[in-house]
ROLUMDO-673662 format. One record per atom (N, C-alpha, C): residue in one letter; x, y, z. Coordinates in steps of 0.2 Angstrom, whole numbers, padded with zeros to 4 digits, always signed. Layout:
BEGIN
aXYZ...
This chain:
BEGIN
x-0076+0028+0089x-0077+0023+0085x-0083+0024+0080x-0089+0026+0084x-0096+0028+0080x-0094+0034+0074x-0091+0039+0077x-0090+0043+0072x-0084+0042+0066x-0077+0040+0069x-0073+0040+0065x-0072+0033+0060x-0076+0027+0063x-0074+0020+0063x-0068+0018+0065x-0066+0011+0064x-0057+0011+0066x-0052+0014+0059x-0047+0014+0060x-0042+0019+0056x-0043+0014+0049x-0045+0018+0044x-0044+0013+0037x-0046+0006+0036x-0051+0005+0039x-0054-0001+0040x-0056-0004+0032x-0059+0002+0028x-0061-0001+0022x-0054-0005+0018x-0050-0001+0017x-0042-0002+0013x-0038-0007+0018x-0039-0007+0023x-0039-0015+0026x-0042-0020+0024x-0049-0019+0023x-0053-0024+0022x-0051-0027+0012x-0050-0023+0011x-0050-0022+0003x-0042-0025+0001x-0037-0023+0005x-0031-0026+0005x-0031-0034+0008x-0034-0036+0013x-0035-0042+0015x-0037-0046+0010x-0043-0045+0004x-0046-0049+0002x-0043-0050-0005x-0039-0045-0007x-0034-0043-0014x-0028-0046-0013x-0023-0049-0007x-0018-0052-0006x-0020-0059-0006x-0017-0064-0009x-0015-0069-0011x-0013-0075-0009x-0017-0081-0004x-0012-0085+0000x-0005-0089-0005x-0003-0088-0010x+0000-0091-0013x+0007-0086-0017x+0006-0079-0015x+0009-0073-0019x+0011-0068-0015x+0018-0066-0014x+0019-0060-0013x+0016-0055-0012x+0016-0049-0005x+0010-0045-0005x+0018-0036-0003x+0017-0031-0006x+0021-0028-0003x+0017-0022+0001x+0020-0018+0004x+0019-0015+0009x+0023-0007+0009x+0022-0003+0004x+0024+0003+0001x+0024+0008+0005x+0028+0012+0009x+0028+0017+0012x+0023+0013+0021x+0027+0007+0023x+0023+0002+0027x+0026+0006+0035x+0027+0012+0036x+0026+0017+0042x+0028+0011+0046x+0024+0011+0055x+0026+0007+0058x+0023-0001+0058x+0020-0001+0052x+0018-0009+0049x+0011-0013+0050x+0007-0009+0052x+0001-0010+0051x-0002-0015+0048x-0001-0011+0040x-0003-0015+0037x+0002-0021+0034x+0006-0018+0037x+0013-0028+0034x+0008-0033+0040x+0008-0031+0043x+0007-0035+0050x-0002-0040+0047x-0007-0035+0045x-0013-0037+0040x-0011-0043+0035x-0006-0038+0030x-0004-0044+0024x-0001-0052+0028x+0004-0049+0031x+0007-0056+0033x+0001-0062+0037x-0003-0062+0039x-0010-0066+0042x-0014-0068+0034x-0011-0066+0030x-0014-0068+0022x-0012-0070+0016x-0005-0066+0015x+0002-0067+0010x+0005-0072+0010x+0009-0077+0004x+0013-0079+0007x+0020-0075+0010x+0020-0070+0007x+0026-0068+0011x+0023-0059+0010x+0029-0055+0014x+0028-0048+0014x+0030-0043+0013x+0034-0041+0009x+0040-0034+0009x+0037-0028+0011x+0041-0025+0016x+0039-0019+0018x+0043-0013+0019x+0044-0008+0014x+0047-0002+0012x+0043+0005+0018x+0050+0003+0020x+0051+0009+0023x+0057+0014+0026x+0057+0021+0022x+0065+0024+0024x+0068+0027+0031x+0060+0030+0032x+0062+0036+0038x+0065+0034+0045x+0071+0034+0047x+0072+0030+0054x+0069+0031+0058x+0066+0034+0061x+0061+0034+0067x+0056+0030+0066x+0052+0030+0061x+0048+0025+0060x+0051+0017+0058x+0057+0017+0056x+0059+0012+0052x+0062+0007+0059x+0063+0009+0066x+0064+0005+0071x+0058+0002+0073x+0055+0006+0073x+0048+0004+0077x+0045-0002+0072x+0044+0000+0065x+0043-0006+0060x+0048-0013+0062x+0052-0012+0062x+0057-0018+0064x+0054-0021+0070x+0053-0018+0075x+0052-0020+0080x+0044-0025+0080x+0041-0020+0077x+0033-0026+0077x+0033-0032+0073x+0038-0031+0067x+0040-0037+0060x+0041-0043+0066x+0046-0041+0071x+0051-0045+0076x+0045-0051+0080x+0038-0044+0082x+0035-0046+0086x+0031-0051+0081x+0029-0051+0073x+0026-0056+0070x+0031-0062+0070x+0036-0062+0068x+0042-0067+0070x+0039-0071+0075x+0039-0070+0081x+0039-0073+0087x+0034-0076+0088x+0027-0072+0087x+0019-0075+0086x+0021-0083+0082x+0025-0083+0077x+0024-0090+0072x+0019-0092+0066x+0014-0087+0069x+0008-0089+0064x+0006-0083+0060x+0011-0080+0056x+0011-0076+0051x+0017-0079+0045x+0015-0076+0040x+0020-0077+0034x+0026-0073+0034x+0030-0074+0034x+0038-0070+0031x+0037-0063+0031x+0039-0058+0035x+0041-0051+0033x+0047-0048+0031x+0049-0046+0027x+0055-0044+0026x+0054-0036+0026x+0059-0031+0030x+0059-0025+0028x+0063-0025+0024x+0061-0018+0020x+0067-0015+0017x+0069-0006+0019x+0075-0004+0021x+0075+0001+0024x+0077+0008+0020x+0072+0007+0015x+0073+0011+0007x+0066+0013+0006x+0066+0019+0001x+0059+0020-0003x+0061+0020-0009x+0055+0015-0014x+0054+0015-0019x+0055+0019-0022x+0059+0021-0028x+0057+0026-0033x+0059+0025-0040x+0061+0029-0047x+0062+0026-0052x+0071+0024-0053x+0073+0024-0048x+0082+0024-0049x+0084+0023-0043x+0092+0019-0043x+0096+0017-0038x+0099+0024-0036x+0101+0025-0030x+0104+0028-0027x+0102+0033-0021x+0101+0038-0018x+0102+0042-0014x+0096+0046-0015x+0092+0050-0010x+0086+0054-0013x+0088+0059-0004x+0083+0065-0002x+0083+0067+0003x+0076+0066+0006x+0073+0065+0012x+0066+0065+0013x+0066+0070+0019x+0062+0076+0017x+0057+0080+0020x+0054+0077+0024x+0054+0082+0032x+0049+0081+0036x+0047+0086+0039x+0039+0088+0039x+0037+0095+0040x+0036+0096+0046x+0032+0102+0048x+0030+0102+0055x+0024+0095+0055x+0026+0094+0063x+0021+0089+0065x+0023+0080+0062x+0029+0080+0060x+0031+0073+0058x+0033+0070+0065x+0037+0074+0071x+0036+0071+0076x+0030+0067+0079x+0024+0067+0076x+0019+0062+0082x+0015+0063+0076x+0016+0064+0069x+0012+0059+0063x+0019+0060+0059x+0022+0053+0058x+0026+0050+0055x+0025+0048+0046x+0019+0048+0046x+0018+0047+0040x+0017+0052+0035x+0022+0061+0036x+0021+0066+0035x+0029+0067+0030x+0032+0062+0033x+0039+0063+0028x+0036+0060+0020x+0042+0063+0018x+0039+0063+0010x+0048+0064+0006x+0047+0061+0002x+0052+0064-0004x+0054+0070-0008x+0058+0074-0005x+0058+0080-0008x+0064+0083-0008x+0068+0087-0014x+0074+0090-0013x+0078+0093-0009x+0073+0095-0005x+0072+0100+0000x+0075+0097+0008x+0072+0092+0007x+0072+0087+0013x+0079+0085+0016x+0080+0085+0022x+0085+0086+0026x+0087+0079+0028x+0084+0072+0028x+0086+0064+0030x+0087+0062+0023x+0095+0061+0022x+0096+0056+0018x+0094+0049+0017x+0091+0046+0012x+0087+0041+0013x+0091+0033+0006x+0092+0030+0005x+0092+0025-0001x+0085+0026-0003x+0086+0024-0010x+0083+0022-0014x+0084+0017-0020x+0078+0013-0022x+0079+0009-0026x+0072+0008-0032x+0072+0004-0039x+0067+0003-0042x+0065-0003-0041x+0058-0005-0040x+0054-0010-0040x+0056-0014-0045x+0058-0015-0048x+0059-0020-0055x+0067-0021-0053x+0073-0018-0051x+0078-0021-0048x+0075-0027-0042x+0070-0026-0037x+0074-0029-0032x+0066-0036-0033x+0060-0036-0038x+0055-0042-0039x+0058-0045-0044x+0062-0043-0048x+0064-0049-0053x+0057-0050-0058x+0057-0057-0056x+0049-0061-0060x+0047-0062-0057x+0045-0060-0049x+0042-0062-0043x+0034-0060-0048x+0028-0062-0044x+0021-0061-0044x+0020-0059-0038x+0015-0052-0037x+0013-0050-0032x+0008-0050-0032x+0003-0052-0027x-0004-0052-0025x-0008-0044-0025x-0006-0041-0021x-0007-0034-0018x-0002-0031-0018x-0002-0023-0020x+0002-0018-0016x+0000-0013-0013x+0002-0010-0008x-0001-0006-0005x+0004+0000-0006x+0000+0006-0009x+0005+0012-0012x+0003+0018-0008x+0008+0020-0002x+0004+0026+0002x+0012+0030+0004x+0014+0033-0003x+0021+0037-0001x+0022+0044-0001x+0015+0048+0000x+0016+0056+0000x+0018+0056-0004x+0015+0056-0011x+0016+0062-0018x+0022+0058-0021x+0025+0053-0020x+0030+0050-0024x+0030+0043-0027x+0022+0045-0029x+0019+0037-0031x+0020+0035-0039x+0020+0044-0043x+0022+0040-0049x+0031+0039-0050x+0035+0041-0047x+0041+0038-0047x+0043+0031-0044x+0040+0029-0040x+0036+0022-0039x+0035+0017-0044x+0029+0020-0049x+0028+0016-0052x+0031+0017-0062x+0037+0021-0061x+0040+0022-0066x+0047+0018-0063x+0047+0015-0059x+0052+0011-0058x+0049+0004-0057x+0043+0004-0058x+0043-0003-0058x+0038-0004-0066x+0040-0004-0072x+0038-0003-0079x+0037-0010-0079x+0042-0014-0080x+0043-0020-0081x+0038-0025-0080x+0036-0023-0073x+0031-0027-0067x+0025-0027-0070x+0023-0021-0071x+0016-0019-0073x+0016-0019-0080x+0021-0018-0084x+0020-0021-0091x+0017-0027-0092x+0021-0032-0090x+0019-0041-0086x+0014-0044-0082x+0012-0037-0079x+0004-0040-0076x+0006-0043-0070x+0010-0043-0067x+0016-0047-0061x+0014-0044-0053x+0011-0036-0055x+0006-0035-0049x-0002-0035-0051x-0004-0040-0047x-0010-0040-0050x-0016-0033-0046x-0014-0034-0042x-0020-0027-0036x-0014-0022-0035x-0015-0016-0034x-0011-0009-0030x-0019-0005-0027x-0016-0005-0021x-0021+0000-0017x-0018+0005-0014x-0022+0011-0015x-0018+0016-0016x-0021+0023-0014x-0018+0027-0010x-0022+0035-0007x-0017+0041-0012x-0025+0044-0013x-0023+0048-0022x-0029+0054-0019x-0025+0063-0018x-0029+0064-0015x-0032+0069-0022x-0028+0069-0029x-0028+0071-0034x-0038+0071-0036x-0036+0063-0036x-0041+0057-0039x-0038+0053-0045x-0044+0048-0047x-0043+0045-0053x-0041+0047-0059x-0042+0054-0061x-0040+0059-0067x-0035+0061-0065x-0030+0059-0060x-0022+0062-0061x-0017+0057-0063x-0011+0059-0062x-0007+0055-0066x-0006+0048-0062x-0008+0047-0058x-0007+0041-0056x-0013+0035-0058x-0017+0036-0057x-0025+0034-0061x-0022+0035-0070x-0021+0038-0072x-0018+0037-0079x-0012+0033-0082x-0009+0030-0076x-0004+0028-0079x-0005+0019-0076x-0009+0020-0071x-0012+0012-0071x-0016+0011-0077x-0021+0015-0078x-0025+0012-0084x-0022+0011-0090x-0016+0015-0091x-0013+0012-0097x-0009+0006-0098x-0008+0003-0090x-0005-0003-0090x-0013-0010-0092x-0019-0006-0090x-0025-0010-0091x-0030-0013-0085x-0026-0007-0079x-0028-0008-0073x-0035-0004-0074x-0040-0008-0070x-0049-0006-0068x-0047-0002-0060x-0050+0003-0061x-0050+0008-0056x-0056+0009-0051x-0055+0007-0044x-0062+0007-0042x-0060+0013-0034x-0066+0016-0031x-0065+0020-0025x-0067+0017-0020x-0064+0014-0016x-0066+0013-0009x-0070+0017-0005x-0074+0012-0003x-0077+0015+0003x-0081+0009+0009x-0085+0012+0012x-0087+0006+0015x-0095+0008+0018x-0099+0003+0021x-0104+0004+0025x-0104-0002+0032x-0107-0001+0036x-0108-0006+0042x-0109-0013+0040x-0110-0012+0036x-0111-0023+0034x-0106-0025+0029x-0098-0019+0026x-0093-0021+0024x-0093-0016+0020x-0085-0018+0016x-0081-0013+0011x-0086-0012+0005x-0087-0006+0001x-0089-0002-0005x-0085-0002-0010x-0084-0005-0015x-0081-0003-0022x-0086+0001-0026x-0084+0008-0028x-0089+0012-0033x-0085+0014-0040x-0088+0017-0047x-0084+0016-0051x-0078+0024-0049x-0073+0022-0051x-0066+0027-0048x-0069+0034-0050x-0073+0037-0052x-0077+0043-0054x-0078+0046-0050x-0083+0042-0044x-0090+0043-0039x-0085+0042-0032x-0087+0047-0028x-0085+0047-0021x-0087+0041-0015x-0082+0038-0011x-0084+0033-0010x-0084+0034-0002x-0077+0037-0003x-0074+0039+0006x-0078+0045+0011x-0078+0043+0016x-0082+0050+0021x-0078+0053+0020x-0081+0060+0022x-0075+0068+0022x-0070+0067+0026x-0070+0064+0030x-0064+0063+0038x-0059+0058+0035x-0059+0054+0028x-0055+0049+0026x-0051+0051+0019x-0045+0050+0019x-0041+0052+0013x-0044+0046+0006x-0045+0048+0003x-0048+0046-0004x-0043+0038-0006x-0045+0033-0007x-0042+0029-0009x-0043+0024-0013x-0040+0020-0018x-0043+0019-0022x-0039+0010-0024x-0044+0004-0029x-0042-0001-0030x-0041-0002-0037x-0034-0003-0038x-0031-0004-0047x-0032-0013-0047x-0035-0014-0051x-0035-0023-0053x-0033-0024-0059x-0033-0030-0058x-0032-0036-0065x-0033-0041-0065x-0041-0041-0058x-0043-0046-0055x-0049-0044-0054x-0054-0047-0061x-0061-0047-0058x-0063-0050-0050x-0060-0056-0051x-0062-0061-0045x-0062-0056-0039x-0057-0052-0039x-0056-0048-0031x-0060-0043-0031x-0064-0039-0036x-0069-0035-0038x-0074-0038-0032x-0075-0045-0037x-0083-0047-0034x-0080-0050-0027x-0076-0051-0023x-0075-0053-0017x-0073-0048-0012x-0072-0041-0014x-0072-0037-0010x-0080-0035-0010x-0086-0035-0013x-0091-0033-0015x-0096-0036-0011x-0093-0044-0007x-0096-0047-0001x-0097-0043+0005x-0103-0046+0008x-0104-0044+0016x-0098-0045+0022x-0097-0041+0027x-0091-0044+0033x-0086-0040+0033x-0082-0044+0037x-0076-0039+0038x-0070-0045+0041x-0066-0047+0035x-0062-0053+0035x-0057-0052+0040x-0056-0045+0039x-0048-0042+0040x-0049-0043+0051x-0054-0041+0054x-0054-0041+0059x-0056-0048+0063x-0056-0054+0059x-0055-0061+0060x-0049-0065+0057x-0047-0070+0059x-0042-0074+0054x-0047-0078+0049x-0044-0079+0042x-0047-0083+0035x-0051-0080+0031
């Protein structure tokens, strides 16, 4: 814990305070739910995309156990990955996807047939609070299927692991929506926002980053604490 901290505590901290009691939160590439299980303690409600079976039972499984708690909001999975079109994709999985799951990815090559769908078929006019974008390398197909959404400003926050940076096509294609680009990070007395330029993450952390069109959530991630590890 001294060395490594807990697992993505800052982009926990950052999505906790980015999601909206009053607004849809999604949960992109949501493994076995982690973080659905965060947003829902937050969110009105919580969609959580995920294709890969092995992981997608287990996901199910823990959604079942927020069910049963009572004192969470709505999770709904979905058993697809986001991408810019309806239909069928294949999803690779390398060596070592057995005991890290969050290894499969999107690829031609890839041996699990999986659905697929676009963000902008399945929100409509829905408002989302936060989205949490974590799809091994299939993030601008992602957000080339949900044009509509981010044309309209309808997600307000995306949080997002870019090991590119800021200067690749995904950092480019938020900002021309009019998205502020900021790098996560954190210290002992709470989460770091620095400008999307400057390095925020330790070496041991995949680089992450917050897309807004919410000042207010700037200056309230920029507070003292650690929300996410309490309720409220």
């Amino acid at each position: 814990m001294w060395t490594a901290g807990v697992f993505d505590l800052a982009v926990a901290e950052v999505l906790f305070r980015a999601a909206d009691p009053a607004l849809l939160a999604l949960d992109v590439g949501a493994n076995i739910g982690s973080m659905s299980g965060l947003l829902a303690a937050r969110a009105a409600e919580v969609w959580a995309f995920e294709p890969y079976p092995p992981v997608l039972e287990r996901l199910r499984r823990n959604v079942s156990r927020l069910t049963g708690a009572g004192q969470f909001a709505h999770c709904q999975v979905f058993p697809l990955a986001l991408s810019d079109h309806e239909g069928e994709a294949r999803l690779a999985c390398p060596d070592g996807s057995d005991k890290n799951h969050g290894l499969a990815r999107i690829a031609d090559s890839g041996s699990v047939a999986v659905r697929v769908a676009p963000l902008d078929a399945l929100l409509g006019n829905r408002e989302v609070g936060v989205m949490k974008l974590d799809v091994e390398g299939h993030e601008q197909a992602v957000l080339s299927g949900a044009t509509h959404s981010l044309a309209a400003g309808r997600i307000r926050n995306i949080v997002f692991e870019d090991h590119v940076g800021p200067g690749g096509a995904v950092g480019k294609i938020l900002r021309s929506y009019g998205y502020k680009l900021y790098a996560i990070g954190w210290v002992l007395r709470g989460p770091v926002l620095k400008p999307a330029d400057e390095t925020a993450h330790r070496v041991y952390e995949a680089p992450s980053y917050l897309a807004t069109l919410a000042p207010e959530v700037v200056a309230s991630c920029r507070q003292r604490g650690w929300r996410c590890l309490g309720r409220g």
